[in-house]
C-alpha positions in Angstrom: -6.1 -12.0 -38.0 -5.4 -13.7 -34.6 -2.3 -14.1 -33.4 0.3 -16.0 -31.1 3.3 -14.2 -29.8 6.7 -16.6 -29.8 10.3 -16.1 -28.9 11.0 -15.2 -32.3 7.8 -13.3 -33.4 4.5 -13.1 -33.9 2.6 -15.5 -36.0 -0.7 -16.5 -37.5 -2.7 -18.7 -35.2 -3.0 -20.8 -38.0 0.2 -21.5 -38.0 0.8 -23.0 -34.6 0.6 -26.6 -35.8 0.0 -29.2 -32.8 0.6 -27.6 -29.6 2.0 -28.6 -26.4 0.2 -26.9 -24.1 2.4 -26.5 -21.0 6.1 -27.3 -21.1 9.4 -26.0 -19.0 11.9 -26.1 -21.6 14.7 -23.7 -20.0 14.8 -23.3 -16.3 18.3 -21.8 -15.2 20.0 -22.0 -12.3 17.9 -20.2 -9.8 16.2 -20.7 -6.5 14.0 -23.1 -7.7 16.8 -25.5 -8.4 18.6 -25.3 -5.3 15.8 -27.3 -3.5 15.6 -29.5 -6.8 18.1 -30.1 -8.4 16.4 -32.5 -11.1 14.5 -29.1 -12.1 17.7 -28.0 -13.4 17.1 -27.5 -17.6 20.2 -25.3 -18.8 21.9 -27.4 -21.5 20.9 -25.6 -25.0 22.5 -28.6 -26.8 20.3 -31.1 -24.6 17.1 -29.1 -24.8 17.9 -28.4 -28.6 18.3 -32.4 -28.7 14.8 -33.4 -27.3 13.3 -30.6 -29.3 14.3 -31.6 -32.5 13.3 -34.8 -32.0 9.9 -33.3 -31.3 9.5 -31.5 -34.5 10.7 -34.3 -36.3 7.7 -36.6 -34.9 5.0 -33.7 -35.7 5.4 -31.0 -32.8 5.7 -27.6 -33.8 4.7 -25.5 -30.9 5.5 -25.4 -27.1 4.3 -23.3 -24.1 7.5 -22.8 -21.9 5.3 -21.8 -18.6 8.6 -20.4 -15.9 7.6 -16.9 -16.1 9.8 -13.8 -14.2 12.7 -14.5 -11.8 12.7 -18.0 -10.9 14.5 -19.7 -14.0 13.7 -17.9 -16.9 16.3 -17.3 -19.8 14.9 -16.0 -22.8 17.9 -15.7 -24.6 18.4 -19.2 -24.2 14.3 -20.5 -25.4 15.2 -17.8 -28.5 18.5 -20.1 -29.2 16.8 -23.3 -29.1 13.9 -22.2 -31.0 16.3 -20.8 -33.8 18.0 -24.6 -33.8 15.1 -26.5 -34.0 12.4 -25.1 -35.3 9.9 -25.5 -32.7 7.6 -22.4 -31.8 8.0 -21.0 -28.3 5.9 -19.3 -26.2 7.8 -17.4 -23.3 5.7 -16.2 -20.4 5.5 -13.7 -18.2 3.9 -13.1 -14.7 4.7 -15.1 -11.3 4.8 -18.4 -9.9 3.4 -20.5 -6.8 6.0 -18.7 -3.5 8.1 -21.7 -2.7 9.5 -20.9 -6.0 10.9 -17.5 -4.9 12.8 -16.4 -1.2 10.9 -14.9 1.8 12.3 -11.1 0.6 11.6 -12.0 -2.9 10.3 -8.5 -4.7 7.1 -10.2 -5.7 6.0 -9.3 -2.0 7.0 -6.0 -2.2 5.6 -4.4 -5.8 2.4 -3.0 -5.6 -0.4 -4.4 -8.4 0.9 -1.1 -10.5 4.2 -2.1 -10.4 3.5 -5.9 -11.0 1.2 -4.7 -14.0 3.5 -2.4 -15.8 6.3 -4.6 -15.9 4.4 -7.5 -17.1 3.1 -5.4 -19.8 6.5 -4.3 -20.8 7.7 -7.6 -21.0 4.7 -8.4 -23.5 5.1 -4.9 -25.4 8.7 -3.9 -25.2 10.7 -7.2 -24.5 11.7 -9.6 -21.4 15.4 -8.6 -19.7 18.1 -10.5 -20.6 18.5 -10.4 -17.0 15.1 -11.9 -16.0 14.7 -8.9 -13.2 17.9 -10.7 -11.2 19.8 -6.9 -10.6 19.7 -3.7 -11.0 20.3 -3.5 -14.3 17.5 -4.4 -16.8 18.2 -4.4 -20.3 15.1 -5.5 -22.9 15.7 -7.8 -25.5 13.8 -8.7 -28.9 11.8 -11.5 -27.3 8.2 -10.6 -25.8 6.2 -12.8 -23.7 3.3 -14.4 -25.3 1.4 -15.6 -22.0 0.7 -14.6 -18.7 0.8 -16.8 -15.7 0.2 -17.2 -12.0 -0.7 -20.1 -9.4 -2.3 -21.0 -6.2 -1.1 -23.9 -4.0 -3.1 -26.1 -1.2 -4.6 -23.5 0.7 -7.1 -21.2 -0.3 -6.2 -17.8 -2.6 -4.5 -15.6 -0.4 -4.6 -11.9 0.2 -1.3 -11.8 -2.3 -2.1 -14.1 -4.6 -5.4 -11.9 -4.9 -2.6 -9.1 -5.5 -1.1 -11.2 -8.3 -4.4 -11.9 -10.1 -5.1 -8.3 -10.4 -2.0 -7.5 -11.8 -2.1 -10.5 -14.3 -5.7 -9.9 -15.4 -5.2 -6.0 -15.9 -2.1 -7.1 -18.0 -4.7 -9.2 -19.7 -7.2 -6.6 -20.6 -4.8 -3.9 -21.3 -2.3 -6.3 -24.0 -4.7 -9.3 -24.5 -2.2 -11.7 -23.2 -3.5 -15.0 -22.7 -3.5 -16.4 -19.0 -2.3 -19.8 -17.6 -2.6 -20.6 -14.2 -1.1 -23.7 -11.6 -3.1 -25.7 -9.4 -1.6 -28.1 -7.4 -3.4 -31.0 -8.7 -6.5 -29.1 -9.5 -7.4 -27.5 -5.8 -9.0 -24.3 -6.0 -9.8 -24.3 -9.5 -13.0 -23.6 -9.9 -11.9 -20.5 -7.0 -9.6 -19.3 -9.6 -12.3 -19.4 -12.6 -14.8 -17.2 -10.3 -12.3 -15.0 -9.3 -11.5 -14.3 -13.0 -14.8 -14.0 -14.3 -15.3 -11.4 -11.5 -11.6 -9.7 -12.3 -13.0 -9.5 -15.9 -11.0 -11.8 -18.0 -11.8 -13.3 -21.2 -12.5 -17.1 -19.8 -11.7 -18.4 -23.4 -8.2 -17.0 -22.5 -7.6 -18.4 -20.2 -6.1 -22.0 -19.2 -6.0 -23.6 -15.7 -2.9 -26.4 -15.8 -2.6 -29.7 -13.6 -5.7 -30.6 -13.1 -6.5 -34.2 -14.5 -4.9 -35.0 -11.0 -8.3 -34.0 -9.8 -10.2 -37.1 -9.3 -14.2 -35.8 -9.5 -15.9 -35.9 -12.6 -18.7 -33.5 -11.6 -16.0 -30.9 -10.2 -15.1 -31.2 -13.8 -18.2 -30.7 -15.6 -18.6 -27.7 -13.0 -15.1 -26.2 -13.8 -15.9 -26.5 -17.9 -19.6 -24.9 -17.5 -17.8 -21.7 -16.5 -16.4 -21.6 -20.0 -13.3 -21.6 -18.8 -10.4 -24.0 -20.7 -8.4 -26.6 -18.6 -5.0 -28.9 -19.7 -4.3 -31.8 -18.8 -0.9 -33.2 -18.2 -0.2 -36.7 -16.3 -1.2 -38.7 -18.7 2.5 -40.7 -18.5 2.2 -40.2 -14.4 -0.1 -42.6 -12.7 1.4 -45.8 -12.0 1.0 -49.1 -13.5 -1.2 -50.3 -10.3 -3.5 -47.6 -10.6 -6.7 -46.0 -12.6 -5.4 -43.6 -15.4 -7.4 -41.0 -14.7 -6.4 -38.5 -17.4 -7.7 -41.0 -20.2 -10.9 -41.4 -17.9 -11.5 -38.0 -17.9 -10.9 -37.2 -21.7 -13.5 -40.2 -22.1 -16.1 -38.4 -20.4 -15.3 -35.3 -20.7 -14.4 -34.6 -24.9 -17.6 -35.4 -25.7 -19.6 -32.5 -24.1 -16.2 -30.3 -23.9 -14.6 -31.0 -26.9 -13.2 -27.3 -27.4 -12.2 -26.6 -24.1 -9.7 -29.0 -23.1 -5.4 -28.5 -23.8 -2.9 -31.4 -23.3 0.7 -30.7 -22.3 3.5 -32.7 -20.2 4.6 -30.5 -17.6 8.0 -32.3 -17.8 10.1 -30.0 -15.5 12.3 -32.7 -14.3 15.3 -33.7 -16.6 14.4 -37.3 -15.5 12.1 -37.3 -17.6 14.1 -36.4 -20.4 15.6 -38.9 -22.9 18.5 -36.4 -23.9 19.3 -36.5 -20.1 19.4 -40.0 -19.9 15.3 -39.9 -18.5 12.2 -40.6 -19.4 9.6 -41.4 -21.2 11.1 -38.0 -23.4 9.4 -35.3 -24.9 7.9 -37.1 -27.7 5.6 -38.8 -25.5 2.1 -37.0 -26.6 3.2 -37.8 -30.1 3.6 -41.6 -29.8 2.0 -43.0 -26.5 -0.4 -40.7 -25.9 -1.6 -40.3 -28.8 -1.9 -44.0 -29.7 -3.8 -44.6 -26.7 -6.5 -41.8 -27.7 -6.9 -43.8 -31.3 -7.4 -47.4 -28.8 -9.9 -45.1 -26.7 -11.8 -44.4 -29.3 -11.0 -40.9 -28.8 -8.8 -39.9 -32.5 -11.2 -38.1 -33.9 -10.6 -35.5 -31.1 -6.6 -35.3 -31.5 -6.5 -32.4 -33.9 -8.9 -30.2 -31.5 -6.5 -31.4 -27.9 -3.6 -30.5 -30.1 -4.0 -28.3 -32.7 -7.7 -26.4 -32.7 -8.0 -25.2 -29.1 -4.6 -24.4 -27.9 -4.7 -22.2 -31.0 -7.3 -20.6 -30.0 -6.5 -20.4 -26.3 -2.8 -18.9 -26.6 -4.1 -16.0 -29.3 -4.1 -12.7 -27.9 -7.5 -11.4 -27.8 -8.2 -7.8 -28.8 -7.7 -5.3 -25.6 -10.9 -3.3 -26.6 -13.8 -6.2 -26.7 -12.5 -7.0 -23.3 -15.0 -5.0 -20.8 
């Protein structure tokens, strides 16, 4: 039976429920926040707030996507998971470099060392720690996804580093893989570069890029088999096209299993129980209304439920060749 691994356990696929597909729930004090301070998601009773409100209008599973060392706190995802009922998925792997100092240890582990601690934190547990001293103790909680990114410029020689060691954590645990574009550049880089790393494509999720403004860049991206979430649906202004409902309009139809939904919201702003907004129930209300206007409802339960169910299950480590 296929599985997801949360915070709090494994479960059925089945019972994931609808999905948010990529989320930053918890992100500590850390480097990230120093430079942006609106980043800053540490309040359990806050987060715990928001949450609740989102299992209360339907949600029952979220991707938390800050994997090792640059805000992760597991122990804190495992507490608000326990208080509101909401299924968590806690990653592993790295994030895009401006998240992380010059002399960060990311630059320094070979793709052996960056593979076997990503495997231990899906096998054995994620430090309470998050890698921040010396000391490393494991807890209970495993990672149930695996995640890099790239950033404007082409893949570099150590972000080619990092995809090894993500995709050989991949084959060897059946982890699934989420990646960050900066609005979409060099995605269909990173879907080549994975087919040739031998990855499971149907595993494996590429995050941001409705941003992307090219529809044929998009049917090009989705021909490689490869899934894709979208996420700025609440983000273009008033004065201009939605282009996330433009693409869902042309895209669902020929891609209907292929294609996640998330909010990225990794500013408190945009948090009602931080005085922001539009809040975190915003894919159950808006969003979703706007897909029934579109003429687009009969696709909600496969953007919400179907494929992100299928996407975030581990695969099994021996089909993948």
């Amino acid at each position: 039976m296929s599985f997801i691994r949360t915070v709090l356990g494994d479960i059925p696929a089945t019972q994931a429920g609808i999905t948010y597909a990529h989320e930053h729930l918890i992100i500590e004090e850390s480097f990230p926040t120093l430079a942006n301070a609106d980043f800053l998601l540490n309040d359990v009773d806050k987060v715990a707030a928001e949450l609740t409100q989102v299992y209360r209008a339907g949600g029952r599973t979220m991707v938390d996507t800050m994997p090792a060392n640059c805000g992760r706190n597991v122990l804190k995802l495992a507490e608000v998971s326990r208080r509101t009922g909401i299924q968590i998925v806690v990653p592993t792997g790295i994030h895009l470099e401006i998240y992380y100092p010059t002399h960060h240890w990311r630059y320094q582990y070979s793709e052996d060392q960056l593979t076997r601690l990503f495997i231990a934190d899906v096998e054995e547990g994620i430090d309470a720690f998050d890698y921040n001293g010396p000391v490393v103790e494991r807890t209970a909680h495993k990672a149930g996804m695996i995640k890099l990114a790239t950033g404007d410029d082409p893949i570099t020689p150590h972000q080619e580093l990092i995809f090894r060691a993500v995709v050989n954590t991949h084959r060897a645990t059946g982890v699934p893989i989420l990646t960050h574009t900066n609005a979409g550049l060099h995605a269909l880089a990173q879907a080549s570069l994975f087919d040739k790393l031998g990855a499971d494509l149907s595993h494996v999720v590429i995050s941001h890029v409705d941003r992307y403004t090219d529809l044929s860049y998009h049917r090009d991206l989705l021909q490689t088999g490869i899934r894709v979430e979208f996420d700025s649906a609440f983000r273009w202004k008033k004065e201009q096209e939605n282009w996330t409902y433009r693409l869902l309009e042309a895209l669902l139809p020929d891609f209907p299993d292929q294609i996640t939904v998330g909010m990225d919201a990794a500013r408190n702003t945009y948090w009602q129980s931080y005085g922001g907004s539009p809040g975190l129930t915003y894919l159950l209300t808006t969003f979703r209304d706007e897909l029934y206007r579109r003429g687009l409802g009969e696709y909600w339960n496969r953007l919400m439920i179907d494929n992100p169910a299928a996407l975030y299950s581990f695969c099994k480590p021996n089909l993948i060749t």
